[in-house]
C-alpha positions as CSV (number, residue, x, y, z in Angstrom):
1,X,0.0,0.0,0.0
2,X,1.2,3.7,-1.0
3,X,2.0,6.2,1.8
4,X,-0.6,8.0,0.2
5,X,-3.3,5.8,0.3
6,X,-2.2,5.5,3.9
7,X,-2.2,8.9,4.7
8,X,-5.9,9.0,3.2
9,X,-7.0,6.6,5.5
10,X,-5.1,8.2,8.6
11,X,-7.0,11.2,7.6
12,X,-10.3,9.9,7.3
13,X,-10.2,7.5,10.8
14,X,-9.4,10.8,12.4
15,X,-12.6,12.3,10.9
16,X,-14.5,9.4,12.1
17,X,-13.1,10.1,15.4
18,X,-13.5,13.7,15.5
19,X,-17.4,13.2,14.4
20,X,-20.3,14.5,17.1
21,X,-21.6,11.5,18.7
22,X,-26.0,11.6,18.7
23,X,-27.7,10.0,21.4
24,X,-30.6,8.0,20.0
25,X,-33.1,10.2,21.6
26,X,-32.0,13.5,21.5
27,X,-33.8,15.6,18.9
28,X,-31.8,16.6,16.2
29,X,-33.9,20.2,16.1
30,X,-34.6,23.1,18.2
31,X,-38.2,21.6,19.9
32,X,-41.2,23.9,19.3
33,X,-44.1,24.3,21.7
34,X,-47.3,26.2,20.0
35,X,-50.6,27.1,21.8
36,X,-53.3,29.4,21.9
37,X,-52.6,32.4,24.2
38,X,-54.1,32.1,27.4
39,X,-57.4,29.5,27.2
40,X,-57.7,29.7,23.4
41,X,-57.5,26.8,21.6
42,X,-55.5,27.3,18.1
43,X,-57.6,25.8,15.0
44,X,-55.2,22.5,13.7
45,X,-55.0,24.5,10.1
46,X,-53.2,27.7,11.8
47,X,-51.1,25.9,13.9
48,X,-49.8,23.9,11.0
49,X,-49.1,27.1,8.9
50,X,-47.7,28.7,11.7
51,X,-45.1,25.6,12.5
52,X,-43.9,25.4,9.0
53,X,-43.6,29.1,8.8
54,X,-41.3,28.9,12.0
55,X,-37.6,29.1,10.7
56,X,-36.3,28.5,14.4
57,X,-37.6,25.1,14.2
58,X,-35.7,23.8,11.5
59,X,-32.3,25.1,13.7
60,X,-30.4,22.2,14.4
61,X,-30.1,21.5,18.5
62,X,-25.9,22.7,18.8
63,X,-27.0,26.0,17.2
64,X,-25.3,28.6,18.9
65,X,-26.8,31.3,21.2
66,X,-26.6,34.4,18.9
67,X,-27.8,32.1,16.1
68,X,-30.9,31.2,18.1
69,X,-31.8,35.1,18.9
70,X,-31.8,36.2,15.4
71,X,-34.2,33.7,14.5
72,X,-36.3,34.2,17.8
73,X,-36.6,37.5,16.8
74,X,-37.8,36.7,13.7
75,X,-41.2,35.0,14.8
76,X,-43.6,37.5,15.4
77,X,-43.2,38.2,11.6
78,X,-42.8,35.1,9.8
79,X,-46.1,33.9,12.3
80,X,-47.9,37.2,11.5
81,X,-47.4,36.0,7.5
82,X,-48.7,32.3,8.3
83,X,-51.6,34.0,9.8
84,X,-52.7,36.5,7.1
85,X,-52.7,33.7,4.9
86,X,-55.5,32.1,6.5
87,X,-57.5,35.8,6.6
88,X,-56.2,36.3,10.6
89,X,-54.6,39.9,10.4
90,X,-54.5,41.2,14.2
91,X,-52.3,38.0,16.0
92,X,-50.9,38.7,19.6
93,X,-47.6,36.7,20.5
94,X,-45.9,35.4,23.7
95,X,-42.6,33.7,23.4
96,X,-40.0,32.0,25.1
97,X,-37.1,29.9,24.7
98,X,-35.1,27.8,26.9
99,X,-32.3,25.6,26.9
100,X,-32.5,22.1,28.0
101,X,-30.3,19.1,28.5
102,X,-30.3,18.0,25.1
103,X,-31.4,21.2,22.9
104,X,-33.1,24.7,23.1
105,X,-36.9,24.9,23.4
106,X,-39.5,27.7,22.1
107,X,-42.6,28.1,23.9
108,X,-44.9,30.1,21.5
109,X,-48.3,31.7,22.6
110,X,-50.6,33.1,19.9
111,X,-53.7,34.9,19.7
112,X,-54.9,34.4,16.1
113,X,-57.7,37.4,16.6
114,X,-60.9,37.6,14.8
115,X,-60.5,36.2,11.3
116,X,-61.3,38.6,7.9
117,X,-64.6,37.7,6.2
118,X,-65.4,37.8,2.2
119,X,-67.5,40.5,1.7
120,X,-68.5,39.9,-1.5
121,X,-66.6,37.7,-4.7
122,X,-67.0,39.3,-8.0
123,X,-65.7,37.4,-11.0
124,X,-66.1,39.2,-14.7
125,X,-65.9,37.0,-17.4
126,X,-65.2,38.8,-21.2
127,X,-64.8,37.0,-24.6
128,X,-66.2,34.0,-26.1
129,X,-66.3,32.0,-22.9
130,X,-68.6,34.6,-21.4
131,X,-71.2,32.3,-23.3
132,X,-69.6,28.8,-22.9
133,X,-72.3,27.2,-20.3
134,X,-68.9,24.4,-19.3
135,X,-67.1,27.2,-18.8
136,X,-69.8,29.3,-16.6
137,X,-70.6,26.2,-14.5
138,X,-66.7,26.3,-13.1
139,X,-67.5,29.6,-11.4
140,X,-70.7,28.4,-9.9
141,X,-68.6,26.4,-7.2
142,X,-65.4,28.6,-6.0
143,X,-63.7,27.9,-3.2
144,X,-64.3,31.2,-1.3
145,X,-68.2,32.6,-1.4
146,X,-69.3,35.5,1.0
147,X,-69.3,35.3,4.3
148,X,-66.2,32.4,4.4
149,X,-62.6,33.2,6.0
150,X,-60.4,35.1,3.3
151,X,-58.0,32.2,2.8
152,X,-55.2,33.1,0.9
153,X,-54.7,30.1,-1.1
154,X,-58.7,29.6,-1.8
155,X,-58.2,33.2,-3.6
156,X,-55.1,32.0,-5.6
157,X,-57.2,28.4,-6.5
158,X,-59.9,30.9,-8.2
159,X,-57.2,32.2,-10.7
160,X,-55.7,28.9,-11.3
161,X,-59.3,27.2,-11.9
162,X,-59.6,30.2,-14.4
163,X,-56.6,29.6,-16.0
164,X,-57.1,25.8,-16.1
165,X,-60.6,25.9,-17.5
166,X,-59.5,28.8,-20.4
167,X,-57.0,26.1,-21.1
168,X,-58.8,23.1,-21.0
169,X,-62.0,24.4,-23.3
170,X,-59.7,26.0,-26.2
171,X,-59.0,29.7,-24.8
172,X,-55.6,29.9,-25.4
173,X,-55.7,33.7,-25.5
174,X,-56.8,34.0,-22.0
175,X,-55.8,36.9,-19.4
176,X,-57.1,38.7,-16.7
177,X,-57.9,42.0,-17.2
178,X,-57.6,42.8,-13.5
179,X,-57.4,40.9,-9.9
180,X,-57.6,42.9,-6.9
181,X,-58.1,41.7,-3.5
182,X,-59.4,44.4,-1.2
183,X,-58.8,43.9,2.7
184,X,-59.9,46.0,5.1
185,X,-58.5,45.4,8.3
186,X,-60.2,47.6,10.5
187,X,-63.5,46.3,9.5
188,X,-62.0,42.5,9.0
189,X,-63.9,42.9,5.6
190,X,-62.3,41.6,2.4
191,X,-63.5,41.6,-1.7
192,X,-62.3,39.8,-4.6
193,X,-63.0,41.7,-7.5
194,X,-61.6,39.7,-10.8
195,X,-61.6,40.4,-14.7
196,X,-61.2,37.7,-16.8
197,X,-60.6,38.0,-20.5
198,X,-60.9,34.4,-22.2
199,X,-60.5,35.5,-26.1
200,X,-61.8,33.8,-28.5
201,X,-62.1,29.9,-28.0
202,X,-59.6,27.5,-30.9
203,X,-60.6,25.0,-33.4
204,X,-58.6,21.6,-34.3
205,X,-57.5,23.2,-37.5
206,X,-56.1,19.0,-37.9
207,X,-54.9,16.4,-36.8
208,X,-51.2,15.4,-37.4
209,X,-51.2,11.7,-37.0
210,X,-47.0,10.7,-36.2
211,X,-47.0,7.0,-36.6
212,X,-46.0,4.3,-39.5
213,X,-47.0,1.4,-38.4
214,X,-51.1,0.9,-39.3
215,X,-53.2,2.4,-41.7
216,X,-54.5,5.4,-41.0
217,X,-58.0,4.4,-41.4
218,X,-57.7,1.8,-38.6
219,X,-56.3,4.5,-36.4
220,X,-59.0,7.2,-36.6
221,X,-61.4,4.2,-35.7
222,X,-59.9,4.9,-31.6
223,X,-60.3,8.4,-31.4
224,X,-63.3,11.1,-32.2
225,X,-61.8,14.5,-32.8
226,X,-62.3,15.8,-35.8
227,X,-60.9,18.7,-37.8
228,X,-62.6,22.0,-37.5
229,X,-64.2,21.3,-34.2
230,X,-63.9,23.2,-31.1
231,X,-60.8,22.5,-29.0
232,X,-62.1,20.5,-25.5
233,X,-59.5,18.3,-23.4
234,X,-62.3,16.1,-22.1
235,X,-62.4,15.2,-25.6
236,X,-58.7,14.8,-25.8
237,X,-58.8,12.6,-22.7
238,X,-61.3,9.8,-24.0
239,X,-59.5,9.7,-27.1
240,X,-56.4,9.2,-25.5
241,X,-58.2,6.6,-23.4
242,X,-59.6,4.7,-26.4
243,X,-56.1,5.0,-28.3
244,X,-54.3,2.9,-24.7
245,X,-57.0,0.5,-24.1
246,X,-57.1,-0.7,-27.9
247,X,-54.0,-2.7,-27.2
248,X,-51.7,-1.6,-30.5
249,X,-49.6,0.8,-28.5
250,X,-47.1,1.6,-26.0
251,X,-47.1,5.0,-25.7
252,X,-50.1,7.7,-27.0
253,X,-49.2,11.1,-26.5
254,X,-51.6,13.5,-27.9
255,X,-50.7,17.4,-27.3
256,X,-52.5,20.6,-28.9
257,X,-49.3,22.8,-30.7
258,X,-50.5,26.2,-29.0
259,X,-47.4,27.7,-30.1
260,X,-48.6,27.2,-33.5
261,X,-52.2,28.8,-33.8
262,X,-53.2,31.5,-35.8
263,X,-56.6,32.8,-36.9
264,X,-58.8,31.3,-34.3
265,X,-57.3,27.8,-35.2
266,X,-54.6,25.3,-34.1
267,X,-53.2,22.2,-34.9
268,X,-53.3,18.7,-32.8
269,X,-50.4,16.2,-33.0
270,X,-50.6,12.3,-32.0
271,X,-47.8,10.4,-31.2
272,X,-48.2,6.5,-31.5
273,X,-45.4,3.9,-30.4
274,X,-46.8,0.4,-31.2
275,X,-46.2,-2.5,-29.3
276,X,-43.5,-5.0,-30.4
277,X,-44.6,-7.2,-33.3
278,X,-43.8,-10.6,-31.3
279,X,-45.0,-11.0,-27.3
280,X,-43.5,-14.5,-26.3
281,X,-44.7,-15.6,-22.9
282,X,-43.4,-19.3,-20.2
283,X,-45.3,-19.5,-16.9
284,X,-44.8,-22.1,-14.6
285,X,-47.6,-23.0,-11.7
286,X,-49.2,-25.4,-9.4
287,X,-52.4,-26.1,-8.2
288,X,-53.4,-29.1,-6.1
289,X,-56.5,-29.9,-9.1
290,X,-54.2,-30.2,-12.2
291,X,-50.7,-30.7,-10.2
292,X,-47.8,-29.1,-11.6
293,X,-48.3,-26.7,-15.2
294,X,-46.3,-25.5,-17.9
295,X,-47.7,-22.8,-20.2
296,X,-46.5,-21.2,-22.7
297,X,-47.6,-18.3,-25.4
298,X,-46.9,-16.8,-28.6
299,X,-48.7,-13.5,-30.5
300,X,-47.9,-11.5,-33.3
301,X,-49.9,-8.3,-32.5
302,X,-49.1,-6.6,-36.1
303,X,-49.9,-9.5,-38.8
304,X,-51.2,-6.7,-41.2
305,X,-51.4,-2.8,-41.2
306,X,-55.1,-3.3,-40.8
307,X,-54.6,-4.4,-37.0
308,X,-54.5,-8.2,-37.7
309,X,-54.0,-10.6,-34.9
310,X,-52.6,-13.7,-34.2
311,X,-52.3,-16.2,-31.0
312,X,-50.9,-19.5,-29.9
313,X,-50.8,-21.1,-27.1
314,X,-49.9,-24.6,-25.2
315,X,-50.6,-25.6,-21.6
316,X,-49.5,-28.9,-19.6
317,X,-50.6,-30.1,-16.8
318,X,-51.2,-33.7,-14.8
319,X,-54.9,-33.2,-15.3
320,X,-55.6,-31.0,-18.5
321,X,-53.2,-30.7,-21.9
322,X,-54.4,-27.6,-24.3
323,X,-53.2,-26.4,-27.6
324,X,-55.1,-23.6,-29.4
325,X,-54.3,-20.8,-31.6
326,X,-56.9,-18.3,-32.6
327,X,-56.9,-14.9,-35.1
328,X,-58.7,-11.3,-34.2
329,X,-59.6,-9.0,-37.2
330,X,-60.8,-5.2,-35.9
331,X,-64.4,-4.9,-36.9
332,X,-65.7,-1.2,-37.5
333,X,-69.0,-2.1,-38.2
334,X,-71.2,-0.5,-35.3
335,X,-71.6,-1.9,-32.8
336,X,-69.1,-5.0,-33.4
337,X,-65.8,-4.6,-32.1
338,X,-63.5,-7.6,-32.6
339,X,-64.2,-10.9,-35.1
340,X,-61.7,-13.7,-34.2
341,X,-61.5,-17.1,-35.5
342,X,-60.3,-20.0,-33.4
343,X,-59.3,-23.7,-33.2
344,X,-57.9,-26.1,-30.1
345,X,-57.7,-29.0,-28.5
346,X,-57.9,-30.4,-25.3
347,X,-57.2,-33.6,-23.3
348,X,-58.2,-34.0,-19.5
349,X,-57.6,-37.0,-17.5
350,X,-59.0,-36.7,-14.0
351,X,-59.5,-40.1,-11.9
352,X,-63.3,-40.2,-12.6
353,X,-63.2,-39.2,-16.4
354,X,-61.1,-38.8,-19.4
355,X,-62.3,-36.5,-22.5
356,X,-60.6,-35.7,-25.9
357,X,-62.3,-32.4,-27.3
358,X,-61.6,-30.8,-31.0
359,X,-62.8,-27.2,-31.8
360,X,-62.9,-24.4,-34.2
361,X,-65.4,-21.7,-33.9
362,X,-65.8,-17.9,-34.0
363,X,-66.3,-15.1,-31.8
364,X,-67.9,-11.7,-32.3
365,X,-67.6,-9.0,-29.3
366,X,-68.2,-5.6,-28.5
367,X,-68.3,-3.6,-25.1
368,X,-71.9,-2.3,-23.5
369,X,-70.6,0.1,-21.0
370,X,-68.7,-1.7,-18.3
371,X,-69.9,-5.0,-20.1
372,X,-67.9,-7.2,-22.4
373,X,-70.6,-8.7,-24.4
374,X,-69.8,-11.8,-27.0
375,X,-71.7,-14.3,-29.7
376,X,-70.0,-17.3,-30.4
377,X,-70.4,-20.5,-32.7
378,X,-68.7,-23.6,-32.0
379,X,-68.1,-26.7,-33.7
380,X,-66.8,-29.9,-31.7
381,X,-65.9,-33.0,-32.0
382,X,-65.6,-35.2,-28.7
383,X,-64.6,-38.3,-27.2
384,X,-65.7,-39.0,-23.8
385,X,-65.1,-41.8,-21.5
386,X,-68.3,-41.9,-19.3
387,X,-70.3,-45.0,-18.5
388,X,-69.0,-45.9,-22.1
389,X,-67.3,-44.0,-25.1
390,X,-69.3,-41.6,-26.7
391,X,-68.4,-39.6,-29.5
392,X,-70.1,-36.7,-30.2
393,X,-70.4,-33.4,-33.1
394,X,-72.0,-30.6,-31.8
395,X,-72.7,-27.1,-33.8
396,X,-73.4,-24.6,-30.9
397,X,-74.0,-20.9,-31.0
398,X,-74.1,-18.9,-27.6
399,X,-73.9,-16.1,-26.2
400,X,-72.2,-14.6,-22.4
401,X,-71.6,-10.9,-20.7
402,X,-68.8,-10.4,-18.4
403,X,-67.9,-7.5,-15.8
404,X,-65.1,-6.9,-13.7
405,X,-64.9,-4.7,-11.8
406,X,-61.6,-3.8,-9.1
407,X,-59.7,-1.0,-7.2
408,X,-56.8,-3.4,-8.1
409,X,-56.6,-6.6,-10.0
410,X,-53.7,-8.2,-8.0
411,X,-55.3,-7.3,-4.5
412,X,-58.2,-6.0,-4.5
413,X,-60.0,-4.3,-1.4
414,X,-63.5,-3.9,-3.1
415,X,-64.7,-5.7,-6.6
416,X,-66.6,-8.1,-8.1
417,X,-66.3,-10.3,-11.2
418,X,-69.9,-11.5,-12.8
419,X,-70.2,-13.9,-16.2
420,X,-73.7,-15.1,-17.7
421,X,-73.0,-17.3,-20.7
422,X,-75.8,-18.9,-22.6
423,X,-75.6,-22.0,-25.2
424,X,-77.3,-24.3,-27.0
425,X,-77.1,-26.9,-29.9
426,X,-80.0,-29.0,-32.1
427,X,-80.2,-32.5,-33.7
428,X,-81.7,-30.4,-36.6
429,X,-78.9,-27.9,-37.0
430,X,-76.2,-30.6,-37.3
431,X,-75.7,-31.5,-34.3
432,X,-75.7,-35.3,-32.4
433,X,-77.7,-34.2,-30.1
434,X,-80.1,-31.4,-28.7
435,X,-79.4,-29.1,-25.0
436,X,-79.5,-26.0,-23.5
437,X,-77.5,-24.3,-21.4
438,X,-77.4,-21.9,-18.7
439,X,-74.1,-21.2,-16.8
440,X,-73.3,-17.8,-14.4
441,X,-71.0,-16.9,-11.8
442,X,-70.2,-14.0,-9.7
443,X,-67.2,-13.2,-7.1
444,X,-67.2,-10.8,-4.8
445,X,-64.6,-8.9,-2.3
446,X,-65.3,-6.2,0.2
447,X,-63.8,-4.9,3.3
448,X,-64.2,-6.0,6.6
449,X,-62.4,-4.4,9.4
450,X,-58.7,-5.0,8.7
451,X,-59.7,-7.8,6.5
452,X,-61.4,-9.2,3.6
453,X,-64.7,-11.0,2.9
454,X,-64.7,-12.7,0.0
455,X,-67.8,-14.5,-1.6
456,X,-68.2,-16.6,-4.7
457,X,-71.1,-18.0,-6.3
458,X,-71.4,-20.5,-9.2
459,X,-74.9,-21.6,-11.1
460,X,-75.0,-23.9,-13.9
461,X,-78.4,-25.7,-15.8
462,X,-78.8,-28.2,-19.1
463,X,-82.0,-29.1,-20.4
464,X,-82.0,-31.9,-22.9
465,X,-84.7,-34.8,-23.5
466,X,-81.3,-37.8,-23.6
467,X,-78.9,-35.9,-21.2
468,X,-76.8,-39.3,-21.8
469,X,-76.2,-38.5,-25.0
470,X,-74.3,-35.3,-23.6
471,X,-70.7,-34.6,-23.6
472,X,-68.1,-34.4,-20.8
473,X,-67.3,-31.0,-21.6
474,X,-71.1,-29.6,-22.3
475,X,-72.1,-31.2,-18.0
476,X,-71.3,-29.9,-14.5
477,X,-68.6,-31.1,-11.8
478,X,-67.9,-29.7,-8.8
479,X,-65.4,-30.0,-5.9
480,X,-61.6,-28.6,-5.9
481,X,-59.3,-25.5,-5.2
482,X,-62.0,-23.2,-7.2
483,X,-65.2,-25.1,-6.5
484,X,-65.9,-27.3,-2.9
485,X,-62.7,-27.6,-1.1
486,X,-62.0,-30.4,0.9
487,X,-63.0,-32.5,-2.2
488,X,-60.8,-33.5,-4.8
489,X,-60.3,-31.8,-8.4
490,X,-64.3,-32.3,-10.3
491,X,-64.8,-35.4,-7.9
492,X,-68.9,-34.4,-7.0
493,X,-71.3,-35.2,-9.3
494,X,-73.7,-38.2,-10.6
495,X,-72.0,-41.6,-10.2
496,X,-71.7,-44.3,-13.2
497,X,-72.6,-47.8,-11.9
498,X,-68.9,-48.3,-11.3
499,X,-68.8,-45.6,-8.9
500,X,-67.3,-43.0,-11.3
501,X,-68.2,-39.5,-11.4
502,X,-70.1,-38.8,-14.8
503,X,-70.9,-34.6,-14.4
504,X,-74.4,-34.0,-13.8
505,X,-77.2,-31.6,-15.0
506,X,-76.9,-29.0,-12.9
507,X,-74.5,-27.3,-11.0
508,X,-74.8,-25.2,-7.4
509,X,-71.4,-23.7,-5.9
510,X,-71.6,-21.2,-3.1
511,X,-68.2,-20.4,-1.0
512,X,-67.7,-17.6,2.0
513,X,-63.9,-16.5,3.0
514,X,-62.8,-14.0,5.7
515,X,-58.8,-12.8,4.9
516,X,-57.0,-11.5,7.5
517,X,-53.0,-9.9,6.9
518,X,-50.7,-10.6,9.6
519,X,-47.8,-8.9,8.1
520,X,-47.9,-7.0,4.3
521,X,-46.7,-10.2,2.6
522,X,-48.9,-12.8,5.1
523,X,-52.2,-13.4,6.5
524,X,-54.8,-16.2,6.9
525,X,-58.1,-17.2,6.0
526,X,-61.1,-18.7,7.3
527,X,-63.4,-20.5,4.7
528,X,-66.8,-22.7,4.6
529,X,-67.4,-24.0,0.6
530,X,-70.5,-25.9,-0.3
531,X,-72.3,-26.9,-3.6
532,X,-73.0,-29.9,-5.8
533,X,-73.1,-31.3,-9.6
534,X,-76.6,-33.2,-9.6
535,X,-79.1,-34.7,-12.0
536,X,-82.0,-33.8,-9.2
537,X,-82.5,-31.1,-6.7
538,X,-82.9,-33.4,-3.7
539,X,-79.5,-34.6,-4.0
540,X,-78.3,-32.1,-1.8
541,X,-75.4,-30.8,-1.2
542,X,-71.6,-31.2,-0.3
543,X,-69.4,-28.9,2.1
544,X,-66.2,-28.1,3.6
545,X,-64.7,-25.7,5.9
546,X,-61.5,-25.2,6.9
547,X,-58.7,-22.8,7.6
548,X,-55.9,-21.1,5.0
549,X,-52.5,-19.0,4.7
550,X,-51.6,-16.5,2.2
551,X,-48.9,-15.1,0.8
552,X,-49.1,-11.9,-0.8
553,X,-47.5,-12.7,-4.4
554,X,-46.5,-9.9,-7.0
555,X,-48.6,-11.8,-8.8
556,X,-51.5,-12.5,-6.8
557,X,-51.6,-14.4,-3.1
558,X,-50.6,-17.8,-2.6
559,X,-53.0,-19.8,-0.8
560,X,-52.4,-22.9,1.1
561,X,-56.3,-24.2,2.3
562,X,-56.5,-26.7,5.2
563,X,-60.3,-27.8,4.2
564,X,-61.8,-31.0,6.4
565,X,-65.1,-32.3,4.3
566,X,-68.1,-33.2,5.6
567,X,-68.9,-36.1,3.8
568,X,-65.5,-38.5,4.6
569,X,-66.6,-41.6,2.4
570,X,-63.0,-40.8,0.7
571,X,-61.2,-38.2,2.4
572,X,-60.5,-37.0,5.9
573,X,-58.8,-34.0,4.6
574,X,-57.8,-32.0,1.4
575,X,-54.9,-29.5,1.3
576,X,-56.2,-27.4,-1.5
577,X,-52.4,-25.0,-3.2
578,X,-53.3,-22.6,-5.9
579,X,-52.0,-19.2,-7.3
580,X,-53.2,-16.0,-9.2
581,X,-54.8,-13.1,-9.0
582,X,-58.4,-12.8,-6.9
583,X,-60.1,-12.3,-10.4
C-alpha cells in the first residue's frame, strides 16, 4: 500500500473520530411548543401554517446562542405572514425559549384574533367564454363565497381554476384583465373583485397523426376528434383513453401545438409507439386440481397494417393438456368490435373421467358500457369416457356478458367479477344431439375491518330430453381449489354404476372467505365452501370448511387451504395450493 493511500486513511479515521456522537433520543432540532394564548385553543389549520412558517424550528439542536436570537426575533413576523394567509390579520404573540439538557426549546403563545370575512366575490368574465355554459358552470362552485374566512390560497385556487378551465376548453388567449383583493382590516372585511378575459375559443385546424405502423384508417377508428371542431381536453382525454386500451400501443401522446395557432385555429399532433410485433410468454404454476403446469404463449400483434392478430398457445398439466391458436380481425362495423376465429384442442384426464375435445369456432364481441358482451359459434368434436365411449359433433351458437370490476386486480380491497354465458345446440342444426345451457358466476370482495370478505357463487343448468347423449365438456362437476374444497379436483357429481363420477345436470357452488394480513406479505383465512353437480334437486349438497395461509405474491396471493369435508366416504382431509390473481 502507498504512503498515500495510507495517509488518506489516517486522515479519514481521524474524521470518524472527530465526528459528534447523537444519542438515540435526543432531537436533532430546536423543539417547538405552540398554543393558543391564554385558554384559546389554536384551530389545527393555523397551527400547521404557523409551525412550518417557524424558521427557528428547523435550527439544528448545537446552534449557537446568537444564532438562536436572530431567529427568535424573527417569529412574530414570519407567524404574523402564516396567519394572514388564513384571513387572521390582528395576532398577539408570547414567546420564550429555553435551553434544555439535550437542545433549546420555544414556547410560543398566539392569539390568532378575529378572522377577515369575504364581503362579496366578484368574478367578470369577457370574450367567447362569457357564453360557454362548461365554462360558466366552473365559477358556480369557487372555493371562497361571502361570508367564508379570506383564505389566501382559496383566492389564488380561483385564478388557477380560471386559468385551467381557459385552457382546458380551447381559450388559449386567455388573461385577466384585473385581480384585486381588497382587505380592510379595521372592519375584517375583504372583496375579490376579478376580470377575466378568455379571447376567443380555438378550433382543431387538424390532426397530425406521427405514426407508421397501421393504416391510418384503422387509427382514426380509436379516437373522435375531428378537424374544425372546437378544442375540448375532455375530448382529448377519452381519445387518449380509447387510443391505450385498444392494445396496439405503447405509448399515446396526444398534445394541442399552441405555439402554432393562428386565426382562431390550431393544430393537434398524436404520437403512437406500437407495441413489439412478437410478445413470447413461459409461466410455470401449481395447483393441487391439475398438479404441476407448464404454459406457454406466442402473439404477433401486427400481422397486417389493418390491425391483424394472431395467437398461440400450449398448456400442460397432470390433469388438462391444451393447444389452441386463434386470429382477431378489428371490426368497425357498429356496434361490433373484434371478429376472431379460433381452433384447439384439449385432453383431461381426471380419476373419474377422461375427454378428448376438437374445436374451431368464432367469436364476435363488443363492449356495452362496463360489459364485455360476446356471440359465439362452435363446432366440436368429442370423445368421452363416461359410462362408455361416446363420440359426439355438436354445432353450438351462444352467447355470455362479463364485468369486472376492481380497485386493483392483483389485491383487490372492493370488486366483483360476474359472467352469464348462454348455449345451445340441435339435432336439426347438425348437431348429435339437442341441449341448452345456462351457466353464471359471480365473485365478490369487500372490506371487513382489517380484513377481507370474499364471496363466490357458481350456477349452472342443461335441459335436454337424452342428457346421456351429452358430452363431458357440455355437464357440471364440482369439488376442488375453485369449486368445494375439501374435495378432490371435479370429484362431486352423478355416479356411473362403477362408482365414477359422470358430471351432472346441474350445477350449485356457493363459498364464503374472511382474509385477514398478519404482516404486508402474510395473512390467513377462514373459509366454509358448499355446492354440488346433480341430475336432481334433492340430491343435496356437499361442504367443507376449513382454515388457510396466504402469501401476498406480486402476482396474486398464494393460498395454502386446510379444508376438512363433511362427507368422509373418501377423504379426511384436502390440502387445496393454488396461485393467481383474486379475479
Amino acid at each position: 500500500m502507498s504512503h498515500f493511500r495510507i495517509g488518506r486513511l489516517a486522515a479519514l479515521a481521524l474524521c470518524i473520530a472527530a465526528a459528534p456522537s447523537w444519542s438515540k433520543d435526543a432531537p436533532e432540532t430546536v423543539e417547538l411548543e405552540i398554543s393558543g394564548l391564554g385558554n384559546q385553543v389554536l384551530p389545527g389549520e393555523l397551527l400547521s401554517n404557523v409551525r412550518a412558517a417557524l424558521s427557528i424550528g428547523k435550527e439544528p439542536c448545537d446552534a449557537p446562542r446568537w444564532r438562536l436570537r436572530r431567529r427568535f426575533e424573527q417569529i412574530d413576523a414570519e407567524a404574523a405572514r402564516a396567519l394572514k394567509a388564513l384571513g387572521r390579520y390582528h395576532p398577539e404573540f408570547d414567546k420564550r425559549y429555553e435551553k434544555t439538557a439535550d437542545c433549546w426549546r420555544v414556547h410560543l403563545e398566539v392569539k390568532p384574533g378575529s378572522p377577515v370575512k369575504v364581503e362579496a366575490v366578484e368574478v367578470e368574465v369577457r370574450g367567447a367564454a362569457k357564453s360557454d355554459p362548461p365554462f360558466r358552470r366552473g365559477l358556480d362552485d369557487l372555493p371562497l363565497k361571502p361570508g367564508d374566512t379570506l383564505h389566501h390560497g382559496r383566492y389564488e385556487a380561483i385564478k388557477t381554476s380560471l386559468v385551467r378551465a381557459a385552457a382546458e376548453r380551447g381559450y388559449f388567449d386567455a388573461a385577466f384583465c384585473g385581480r384585486r383583493l381588497a382587505v380592510d382590516p379595521d372592519r375584517n372585511q375583504a372583496r375579490i373583485e376579478l376580470c377575466f378575459d378568455s379571447g376567443p375559443r380555438y378550433a382543431v385546424s387538424e390532426i397530425r397523426l406521427d405514426q407508421a405502423a397501421y393504416d391510418e384508417d384503422l387509427i382514426r377508428h380509436f379516437f373522435d376528434l375531428k378537424s374544425g371542431e372546437p378544442y375540448a381536453s375532455a375530448r382529448i382525454q377519452e381519445d387518449f383513453r380509447s387510443l391505450s386500451d385498444s392494445g396496439y400501443f405503447s405509448r399515446v401522446d396526444i398534445r394541442p401545438l399552441v405555439d402554432q395557432r393562428a386565426q382562431g385555429q390550431l393544430p393537434v399532433e398524436i404520437r403512437l409507439t406500437p407495441e413489439p410485433k412478437h410478445h413470447y410468454e413461459a409461466s410455470a404454476g401449481y395447483s393441487t386440481d391439475t398438479g404441476p403446469r407448464l404454459s406457454a404463449a406466442y402473439k404477433n400483434r401486427r400481422v397486417n397494417r389493418r390491425g391483424h392478430r394472431l395467437g398461440a398457445r400450449l398448456s400442460l398439466s397432470q390433469v388438462t393438456n391444451e393447444l389452441g391458436a386463434d386470429y382477431r380481425i378489428p371490426l368497425f362495423i357498429e356496434p361490433w368490435q373484434n371478429l376472431t376465429f379460433s381452433t384447439g384442442y384439449r385432453r383431461e384426464e381426471t380419476d373419474h373421467a377422461q375427454s378428448d375435445l376438437f374445436t374451431i369456432g368464432s367469436r364476435l364481441s363488443r363492449t356495452r358500457q362496463d360489459w364485455s358482451e360476446t356471440w359465439s359459434l362452435d363446432i366440436q368434436r368429442e370423445r368421452s369416457d363416461l359410462e362408455q365411449t361416446l363420440w359426439s359433433t355438436l354445432v353450438i351458437p351462444g352467447v355470455s356478458w362479463g364485468r369486472t370490476q376492481a380497485d386493483d386486480l392483483i389485491r383487490p380491497t372492493h370488486g366483483e367479477k360476474i359472467h352469464l354465458g348462454l348455449k345451445a345446440a340441435h339435432d336439426a342444426l347438425l348437431s348429435d344431439t339437442s341441449f341448452f345451457q345456462l351457466h353464471t358466476s359471480g365473485k365478490w370482495v369487500r372490506e371487513l375491518g382489517p380484513g377481507l370478505v370474499i364471496g363466490r357463487v357458481e350456477l349452472g343448468a342443461t335441459w335436454a330430453d337424452e342428457f346421456t347423449e351429452i358430452p363431458t365438456s357440455i355437464r357440471f362437476f364440482a369439488g376442488g381449489d375453485q369449486s368445494v374444497r375439501g374435495y378432490d379436483y371435479n370429484a362431486l357429481g352423478p355416479r356411473s354404476a362403477d362408482g365414477d363420477v359422470i358430471g351432472g345436470r346441474y350445477l350449485t357452488a356457493v363459498s364464503l372467505e374472511y382474509e385477514h394480513p398478519f404482516t404486508e406479505s402474510w395473512g390467513g383465512a377462514a373459509f366454509v365452501d358448499s355446492g354440488n353437480a346433480f341430475n336432481s334437486f334433492s340430491e343435496g349438497l356437499k361442504t367443507g370448511a376449513g382454515l388457510g395461509a396466504r402469501w401476498y405474491s406480486p402476482v396474486g396471493p398464494l393460498r395454502i387451504d386446510f379444508a376438512v369435508p363433511t362427507d368422509r366416504s373418501e377423504d379426511d382431509f384436502r390440502i387445496h395450493i393454488s396461485l393467481g390473481a383474486i379475479f
